[in-house]
C-alpha positions in Angstrom: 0.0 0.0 0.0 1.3 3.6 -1.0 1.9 6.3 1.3 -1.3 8.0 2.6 -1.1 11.8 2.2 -1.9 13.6 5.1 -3.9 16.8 5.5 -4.0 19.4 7.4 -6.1 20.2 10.2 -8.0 23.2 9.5 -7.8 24.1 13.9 -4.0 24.7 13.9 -4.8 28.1 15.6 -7.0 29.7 17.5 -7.6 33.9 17.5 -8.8 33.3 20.9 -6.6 31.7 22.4 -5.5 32.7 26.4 -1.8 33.5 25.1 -2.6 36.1 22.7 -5.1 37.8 24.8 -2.1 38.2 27.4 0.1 39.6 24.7 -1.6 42.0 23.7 -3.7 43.3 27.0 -1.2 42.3 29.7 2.0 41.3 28.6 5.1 41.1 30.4 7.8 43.7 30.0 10.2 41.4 28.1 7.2 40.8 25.3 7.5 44.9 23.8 11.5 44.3 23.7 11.2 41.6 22.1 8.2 43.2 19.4 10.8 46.6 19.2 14.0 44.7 18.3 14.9 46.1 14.5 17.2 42.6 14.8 14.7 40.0 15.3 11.0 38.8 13.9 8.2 37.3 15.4 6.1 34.2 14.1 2.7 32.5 15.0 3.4 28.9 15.2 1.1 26.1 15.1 -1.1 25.4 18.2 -0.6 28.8 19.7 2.8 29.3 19.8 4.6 32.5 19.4 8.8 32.2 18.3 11.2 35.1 18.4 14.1 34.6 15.7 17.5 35.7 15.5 19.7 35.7 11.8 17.1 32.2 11.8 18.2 30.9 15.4 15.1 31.1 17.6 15.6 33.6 20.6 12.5 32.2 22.5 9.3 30.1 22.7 6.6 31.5 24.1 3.5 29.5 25.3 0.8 29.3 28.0 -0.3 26.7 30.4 -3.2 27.5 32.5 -2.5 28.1 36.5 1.1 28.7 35.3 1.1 31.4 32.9 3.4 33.1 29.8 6.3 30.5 29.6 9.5 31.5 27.3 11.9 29.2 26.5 15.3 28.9 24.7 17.9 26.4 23.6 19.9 25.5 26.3 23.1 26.8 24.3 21.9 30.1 23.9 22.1 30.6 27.7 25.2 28.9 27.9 23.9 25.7 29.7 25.5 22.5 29.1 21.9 20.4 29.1 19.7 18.9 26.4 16.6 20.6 27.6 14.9 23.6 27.1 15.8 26.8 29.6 13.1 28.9 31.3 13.8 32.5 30.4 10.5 34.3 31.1 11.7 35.2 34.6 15.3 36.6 33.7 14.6 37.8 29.9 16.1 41.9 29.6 18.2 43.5 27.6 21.7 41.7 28.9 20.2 38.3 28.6 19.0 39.0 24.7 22.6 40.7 24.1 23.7 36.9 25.6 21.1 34.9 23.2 22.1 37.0 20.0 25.9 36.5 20.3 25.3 32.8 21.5 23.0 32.3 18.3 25.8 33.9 16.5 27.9 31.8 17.4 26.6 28.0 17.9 24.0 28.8 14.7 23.5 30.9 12.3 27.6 31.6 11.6 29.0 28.6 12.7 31.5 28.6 9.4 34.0 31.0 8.7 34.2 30.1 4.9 30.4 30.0 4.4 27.2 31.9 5.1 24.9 29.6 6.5 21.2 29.5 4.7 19.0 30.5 8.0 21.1 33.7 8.1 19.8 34.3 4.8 16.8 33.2 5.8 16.4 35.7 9.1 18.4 38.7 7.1 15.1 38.3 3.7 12.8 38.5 6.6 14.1 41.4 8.7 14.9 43.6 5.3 11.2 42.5 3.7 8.8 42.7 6.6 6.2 44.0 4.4 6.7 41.1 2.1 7.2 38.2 4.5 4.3 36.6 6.4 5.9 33.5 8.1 9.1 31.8 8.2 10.0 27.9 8.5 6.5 26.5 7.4 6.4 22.4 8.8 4.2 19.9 8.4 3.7 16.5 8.2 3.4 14.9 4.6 2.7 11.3 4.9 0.4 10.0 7.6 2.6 7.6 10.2 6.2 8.5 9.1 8.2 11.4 9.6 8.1 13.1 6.9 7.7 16.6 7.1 7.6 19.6 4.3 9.3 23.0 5.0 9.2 25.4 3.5 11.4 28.4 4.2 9.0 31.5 3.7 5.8 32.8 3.0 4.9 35.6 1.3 2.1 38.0 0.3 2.0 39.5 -3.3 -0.8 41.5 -4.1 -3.4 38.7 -2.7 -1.8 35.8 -3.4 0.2 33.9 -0.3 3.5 32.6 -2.5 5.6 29.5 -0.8 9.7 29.9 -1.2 12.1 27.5 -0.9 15.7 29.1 -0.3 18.8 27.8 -1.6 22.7 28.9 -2.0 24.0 28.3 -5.3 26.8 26.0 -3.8 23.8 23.4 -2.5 24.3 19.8 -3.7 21.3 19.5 -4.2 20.8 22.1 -7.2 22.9 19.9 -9.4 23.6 15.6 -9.7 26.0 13.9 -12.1 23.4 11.0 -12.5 19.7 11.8 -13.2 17.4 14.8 -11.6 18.9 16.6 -9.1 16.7 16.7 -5.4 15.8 20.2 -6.1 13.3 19.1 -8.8 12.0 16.5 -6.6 11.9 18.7 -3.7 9.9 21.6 -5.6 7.3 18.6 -7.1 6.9 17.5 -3.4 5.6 21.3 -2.2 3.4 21.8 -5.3 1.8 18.9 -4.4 1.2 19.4 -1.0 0.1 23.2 -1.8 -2.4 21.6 -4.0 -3.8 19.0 -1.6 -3.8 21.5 1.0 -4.2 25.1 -0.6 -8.3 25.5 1.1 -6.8 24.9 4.6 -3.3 27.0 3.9 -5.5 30.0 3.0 -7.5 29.8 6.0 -4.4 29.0 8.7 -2.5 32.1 6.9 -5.7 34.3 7.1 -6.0 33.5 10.6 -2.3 34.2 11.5 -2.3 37.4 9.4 -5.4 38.4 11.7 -3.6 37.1 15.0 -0.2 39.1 14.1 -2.3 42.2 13.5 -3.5 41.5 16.8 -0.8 41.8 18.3 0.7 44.4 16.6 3.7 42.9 14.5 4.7 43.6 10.6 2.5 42.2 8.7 2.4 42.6 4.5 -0.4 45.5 3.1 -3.4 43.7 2.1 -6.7 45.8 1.0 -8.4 42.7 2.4 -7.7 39.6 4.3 -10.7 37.8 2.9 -9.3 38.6 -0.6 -5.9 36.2 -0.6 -5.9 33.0 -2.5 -2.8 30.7 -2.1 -0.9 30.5 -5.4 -0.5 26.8 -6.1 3.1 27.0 -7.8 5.8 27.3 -5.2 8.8 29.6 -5.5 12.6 28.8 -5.2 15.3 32.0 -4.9 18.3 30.7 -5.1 21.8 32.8 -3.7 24.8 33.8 -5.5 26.9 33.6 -2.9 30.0 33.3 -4.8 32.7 35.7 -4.1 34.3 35.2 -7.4 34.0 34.3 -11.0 35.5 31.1 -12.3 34.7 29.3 -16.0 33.7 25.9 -13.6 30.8 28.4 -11.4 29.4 30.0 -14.6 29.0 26.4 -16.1 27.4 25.0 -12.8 24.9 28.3 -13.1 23.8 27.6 -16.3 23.6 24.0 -15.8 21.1 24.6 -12.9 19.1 27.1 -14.9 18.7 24.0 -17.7 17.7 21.8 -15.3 15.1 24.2 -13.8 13.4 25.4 -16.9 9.7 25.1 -16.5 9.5 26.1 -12.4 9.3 29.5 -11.3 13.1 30.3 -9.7 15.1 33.0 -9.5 19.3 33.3 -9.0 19.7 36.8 -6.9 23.3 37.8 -6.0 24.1 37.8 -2.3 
Protein backbone atom coordinates (compact mmCIF):
# COMPACT_ATOMS: atom_id res chain seq x y z
CA UNK A 1 0.00 0.00 0.00
CA UNK A 2 1.30 3.65 -1.05
CA UNK A 3 1.86 6.35 1.33
CA UNK A 4 -1.34 8.02 2.64
CA UNK A 5 -1.12 11.84 2.25
CA UNK A 6 -1.89 13.65 5.09
CA UNK A 7 -3.95 16.84 5.49
CA UNK A 8 -4.00 19.41 7.36
CA UNK A 9 -6.14 20.24 10.21
CA UNK A 10 -7.96 23.21 9.48
CA UNK A 11 -7.77 24.08 13.88
CA UNK A 12 -4.04 24.71 13.90
CA UNK A 13 -4.81 28.11 15.64
CA UNK A 14 -7.03 29.75 17.53
CA UNK A 15 -7.65 33.91 17.52
CA UNK A 16 -8.76 33.33 20.89
CA UNK A 17 -6.56 31.67 22.42
CA UNK A 18 -5.50 32.73 26.42
CA UNK A 19 -1.78 33.49 25.11
CA UNK A 20 -2.58 36.09 22.70
CA UNK A 21 -5.14 37.81 24.76
CA UNK A 22 -2.06 38.23 27.42
CA UNK A 23 0.09 39.60 24.69
CA UNK A 24 -1.60 41.96 23.68
CA UNK A 25 -3.65 43.25 26.97
CA UNK A 26 -1.24 42.33 29.70
CA UNK A 27 2.04 41.29 28.60
CA UNK A 28 5.10 41.12 30.36
CA UNK A 29 7.81 43.70 30.03
CA UNK A 30 10.19 41.42 28.11
CA UNK A 31 7.20 40.83 25.28
CA UNK A 32 7.54 44.92 23.75
CA UNK A 33 11.52 44.32 23.68
CA UNK A 34 11.20 41.63 22.09
CA UNK A 35 8.22 43.24 19.43
CA UNK A 36 10.77 46.58 19.23
CA UNK A 37 14.05 44.67 18.30
CA UNK A 38 14.88 46.08 14.52
CA UNK A 39 17.19 42.62 14.81
CA UNK A 40 14.67 39.99 15.34
CA UNK A 41 11.03 38.77 13.92
CA UNK A 42 8.24 37.31 15.36
CA UNK A 43 6.07 34.15 14.08
CA UNK A 44 2.69 32.55 14.97
CA UNK A 45 3.38 28.94 15.17
CA UNK A 46 1.09 26.06 15.14
CA UNK A 47 -1.14 25.37 18.16
CA UNK A 48 -0.62 28.75 19.67
CA UNK A 49 2.80 29.30 19.83
CA UNK A 50 4.55 32.48 19.42
CA UNK A 51 8.80 32.20 18.28
CA UNK A 52 11.17 35.15 18.43
CA UNK A 53 14.15 34.60 15.75
CA UNK A 54 17.50 35.65 15.50
CA UNK A 55 19.67 35.68 11.83
CA UNK A 56 17.15 32.24 11.75
CA UNK A 57 18.23 30.93 15.42
CA UNK A 58 15.10 31.14 17.61
CA UNK A 59 15.56 33.55 20.60
CA UNK A 60 12.45 32.22 22.52
CA UNK A 61 9.34 30.07 22.67
CA UNK A 62 6.62 31.49 24.12
CA UNK A 63 3.50 29.46 25.26
CA UNK A 64 0.85 29.28 27.96
CA UNK A 65 -0.32 26.74 30.35
CA UNK A 66 -3.22 27.50 32.52
CA UNK A 67 -2.49 28.10 36.46
CA UNK A 68 1.07 28.69 35.29
CA UNK A 69 1.13 31.38 32.94
CA UNK A 70 3.44 33.05 29.81
CA UNK A 71 6.30 30.48 29.56
CA UNK A 72 9.46 31.50 27.29
CA UNK A 73 11.86 29.25 26.52
CA UNK A 74 15.32 28.89 24.72
CA UNK A 75 17.92 26.40 23.58
CA UNK A 76 19.94 25.50 26.31
CA UNK A 77 23.09 26.79 24.33
CA UNK A 78 21.93 30.10 23.89
CA UNK A 79 22.11 30.61 27.72
CA UNK A 80 25.18 28.87 27.89
CA UNK A 81 23.94 25.70 29.70
CA UNK A 82 25.54 22.53 29.09
CA UNK A 83 21.87 20.44 29.08
CA UNK A 84 19.71 18.88 26.41
CA UNK A 85 16.62 20.59 27.59
CA UNK A 86 14.91 23.65 27.07
CA UNK A 87 15.77 26.80 29.56
CA UNK A 88 13.09 28.93 31.27
CA UNK A 89 13.81 32.47 30.38
CA UNK A 90 10.50 34.35 31.05
CA UNK A 91 11.74 35.25 34.56
CA UNK A 92 15.26 36.60 33.68
CA UNK A 93 14.57 37.77 29.90
CA UNK A 94 16.12 41.94 29.56
CA UNK A 95 18.25 43.45 27.57
CA UNK A 96 21.75 41.72 28.87
CA UNK A 97 20.20 38.34 28.58
CA UNK A 98 19.04 38.95 24.67
CA UNK A 99 22.57 40.71 24.12
CA UNK A 100 23.72 36.87 25.61
CA UNK A 101 21.10 34.93 23.21
CA UNK A 102 22.06 36.96 20.04
CA UNK A 103 25.86 36.49 20.31
CA UNK A 104 25.33 32.78 21.54
CA UNK A 105 22.96 32.26 18.33
CA UNK A 106 25.77 33.91 16.54
CA UNK A 107 27.91 31.80 17.44
CA UNK A 108 26.58 27.95 17.86
CA UNK A 109 24.01 28.77 14.73
CA UNK A 110 23.52 30.88 12.30
CA UNK A 111 27.63 31.64 11.64
CA UNK A 112 29.01 28.64 12.68
CA UNK A 113 31.46 28.63 9.37
CA UNK A 114 34.02 30.97 8.70
CA UNK A 115 34.24 30.08 4.94
CA UNK A 116 30.41 29.98 4.43
CA UNK A 117 27.21 31.86 5.09
CA UNK A 118 24.89 29.65 6.51
CA UNK A 119 21.18 29.50 4.72
CA UNK A 120 19.03 30.48 7.99
CA UNK A 121 21.14 33.66 8.10
CA UNK A 122 19.78 34.31 4.82
CA UNK A 123 16.75 33.22 5.83
CA UNK A 124 16.38 35.70 9.14
CA UNK A 125 18.39 38.69 7.09
CA UNK A 126 15.14 38.35 3.65
CA UNK A 127 12.83 38.49 6.61
CA UNK A 128 14.10 41.42 8.72
CA UNK A 129 14.90 43.56 5.26
CA UNK A 130 11.22 42.53 3.66
CA UNK A 131 8.76 42.68 6.56
CA UNK A 132 6.25 44.03 4.44
CA UNK A 133 6.72 41.10 2.09
CA UNK A 134 7.16 38.19 4.50
CA UNK A 135 4.28 36.55 6.45
CA UNK A 136 5.89 33.53 8.08
CA UNK A 137 9.07 31.82 8.16
CA UNK A 138 9.97 27.89 8.45
CA UNK A 139 6.50 26.47 7.39
CA UNK A 140 6.43 22.43 8.81
CA UNK A 141 4.23 19.89 8.41
CA UNK A 142 3.69 16.45 8.22
CA UNK A 143 3.41 14.92 4.63
CA UNK A 144 2.72 11.33 4.95
CA UNK A 145 0.35 9.96 7.63
CA UNK A 146 2.60 7.57 10.19
CA UNK A 147 6.24 8.50 9.09
CA UNK A 148 8.20 11.43 9.61
CA UNK A 149 8.14 13.14 6.94
CA UNK A 150 7.74 16.60 7.09
CA UNK A 151 7.58 19.57 4.30
CA UNK A 152 9.34 22.98 5.02
CA UNK A 153 9.24 25.42 3.49
CA UNK A 154 11.37 28.43 4.21
CA UNK A 155 8.99 31.52 3.71
CA UNK A 156 5.80 32.80 3.01
CA UNK A 157 4.91 35.61 1.29
CA UNK A 158 2.08 38.04 0.28
CA UNK A 159 2.03 39.52 -3.28
CA UNK A 160 -0.77 41.45 -4.13
CA UNK A 161 -3.41 38.72 -2.70
CA UNK A 162 -1.77 35.84 -3.43
CA UNK A 163 0.16 33.88 -0.31
CA UNK A 164 3.54 32.63 -2.46
CA UNK A 165 5.55 29.50 -0.78
CA UNK A 166 9.73 29.91 -1.20
CA UNK A 167 12.09 27.54 -0.91
CA UNK A 168 15.75 29.10 -0.26
CA UNK A 169 18.75 27.80 -1.58
CA UNK A 170 22.66 28.89 -2.05
CA UNK A 171 24.00 28.33 -5.30
CA UNK A 172 26.79 26.02 -3.81
CA UNK A 173 23.81 23.42 -2.53
CA UNK A 174 24.32 19.79 -3.68
CA UNK A 175 21.32 19.48 -4.23
CA UNK A 176 20.82 22.05 -7.19
CA UNK A 177 22.91 19.95 -9.36
CA UNK A 178 23.64 15.57 -9.73
CA UNK A 179 25.95 13.86 -12.11
CA UNK A 180 23.37 10.98 -12.50
CA UNK A 181 19.65 11.75 -13.20
CA UNK A 182 17.44 14.78 -11.62
CA UNK A 183 18.86 16.56 -9.06
CA UNK A 184 16.70 16.73 -5.40
CA UNK A 185 15.80 20.19 -6.08
CA UNK A 186 13.25 19.14 -8.76
CA UNK A 187 11.98 16.49 -6.58
CA UNK A 188 11.85 18.70 -3.66
CA UNK A 189 9.91 21.65 -5.61
CA UNK A 190 7.28 18.60 -7.09
CA UNK A 191 6.95 17.54 -3.39
CA UNK A 192 5.58 21.30 -2.20
CA UNK A 193 3.43 21.77 -5.31
CA UNK A 194 1.78 18.85 -4.43
CA UNK A 195 1.23 19.35 -0.99
CA UNK A 196 0.05 23.21 -1.82
CA UNK A 197 -2.37 21.60 -4.01
CA UNK A 198 -3.81 19.00 -1.63
CA UNK A 199 -3.79 21.49 1.01
CA UNK A 200 -4.20 25.07 -0.62
CA UNK A 201 -8.26 25.45 1.09
CA UNK A 202 -6.83 24.90 4.55
CA UNK A 203 -3.31 27.04 3.86
CA UNK A 204 -5.45 30.03 2.98
CA UNK A 205 -7.54 29.76 5.97
CA UNK A 206 -4.41 28.99 8.73
CA UNK A 207 -2.53 32.07 6.90
CA UNK A 208 -5.68 34.31 7.14
CA UNK A 209 -5.98 33.49 10.63
CA UNK A 210 -2.32 34.20 11.50
CA UNK A 211 -2.27 37.43 9.38
CA UNK A 212 -5.38 38.43 11.74
CA UNK A 213 -3.62 37.08 15.02
CA UNK A 214 -0.17 39.07 14.15
CA UNK A 215 -2.27 42.24 13.51
CA UNK A 216 -3.52 41.53 16.78
CA UNK A 217 -0.76 41.79 18.34
CA UNK A 218 0.67 44.41 16.62
CA UNK A 219 3.70 42.93 14.51
CA UNK A 220 4.75 43.58 10.65
CA UNK A 221 2.53 42.16 8.67
CA UNK A 222 2.38 42.60 4.49
CA UNK A 223 -0.39 45.46 3.08
CA UNK A 224 -3.40 43.69 2.08
CA UNK A 225 -6.72 45.76 0.95
CA UNK A 226 -8.36 42.66 2.40
CA UNK A 227 -7.74 39.64 4.34
CA UNK A 228 -10.68 37.83 2.93
CA UNK A 229 -9.33 38.58 -0.64
CA UNK A 230 -5.95 36.19 -0.58
CA UNK A 231 -5.95 33.05 -2.46
CA UNK A 232 -2.82 30.73 -2.08
CA UNK A 233 -0.85 30.47 -5.38
CA UNK A 234 -0.50 26.81 -6.13
CA UNK A 235 3.15 27.05 -7.80
CA UNK A 236 5.81 27.28 -5.16
CA UNK A 237 8.77 29.62 -5.46
CA UNK A 238 12.56 28.80 -5.23
CA UNK A 239 15.29 31.95 -4.93
CA UNK A 240 18.25 30.69 -5.12
CA UNK A 241 21.76 32.78 -3.75
CA UNK A 242 24.75 33.81 -5.49
CA UNK A 243 26.87 33.55 -2.87
CA UNK A 244 30.03 33.29 -4.82
CA UNK A 245 32.73 35.69 -4.07
CA UNK A 246 34.32 35.24 -7.42
CA UNK A 247 33.99 34.30 -11.02
CA UNK A 248 35.53 31.13 -12.33
CA UNK A 249 34.67 29.35 -15.99
CA UNK A 250 33.65 25.86 -13.56
CA UNK A 251 30.80 28.39 -11.38
CA UNK A 252 29.42 30.01 -14.57
CA UNK A 253 29.03 26.40 -16.13
CA UNK A 254 27.40 25.03 -12.80
CA UNK A 255 24.89 28.26 -13.06
CA UNK A 256 23.78 27.65 -16.30
CA UNK A 257 23.57 24.02 -15.84
CA UNK A 258 21.12 24.63 -12.93
CA UNK A 259 19.14 27.07 -14.93
CA UNK A 260 18.70 24.01 -17.75
CA UNK A 261 17.73 21.83 -15.29
CA UNK A 262 15.13 24.15 -13.79
CA UNK A 263 13.39 25.37 -16.89
CA UNK A 264 9.72 25.13 -16.49
CA UNK A 265 9.54 26.11 -12.35
CA UNK A 266 9.32 29.52 -11.27
CA UNK A 267 13.11 30.32 -9.70
CA UNK A 268 15.09 32.99 -9.50
CA UNK A 269 19.26 33.30 -8.99
CA UNK A 270 19.75 36.76 -6.87
CA UNK A 271 23.30 37.78 -6.01
CA UNK A 272 24.15 37.80 -2.28
Amino acid sequence: MGNVVAKMADNLLNPNAPLFKILRDNPPVWWEMLKNDPELYIDVRKDNMVMAYYQGGRVACLTYKRGYGISAKTHPKYVGVNSDKEQEISHDLDAQLLMTIKANIRANYSQKSDNDIQEKLIQGECVIAHRDLYLDSEFAHRRYVGQNHTVRIDLVKIAGSEIIFEELKKINDPRLRTSKGQPEIIEQMNAYKEFILENHKVLEAYYKTLMQIKVYLGLPTPPVSEIDCLHVRLEPELTIFNTYTKVTNDRIKRIQAIERELQGYDYKIVKY
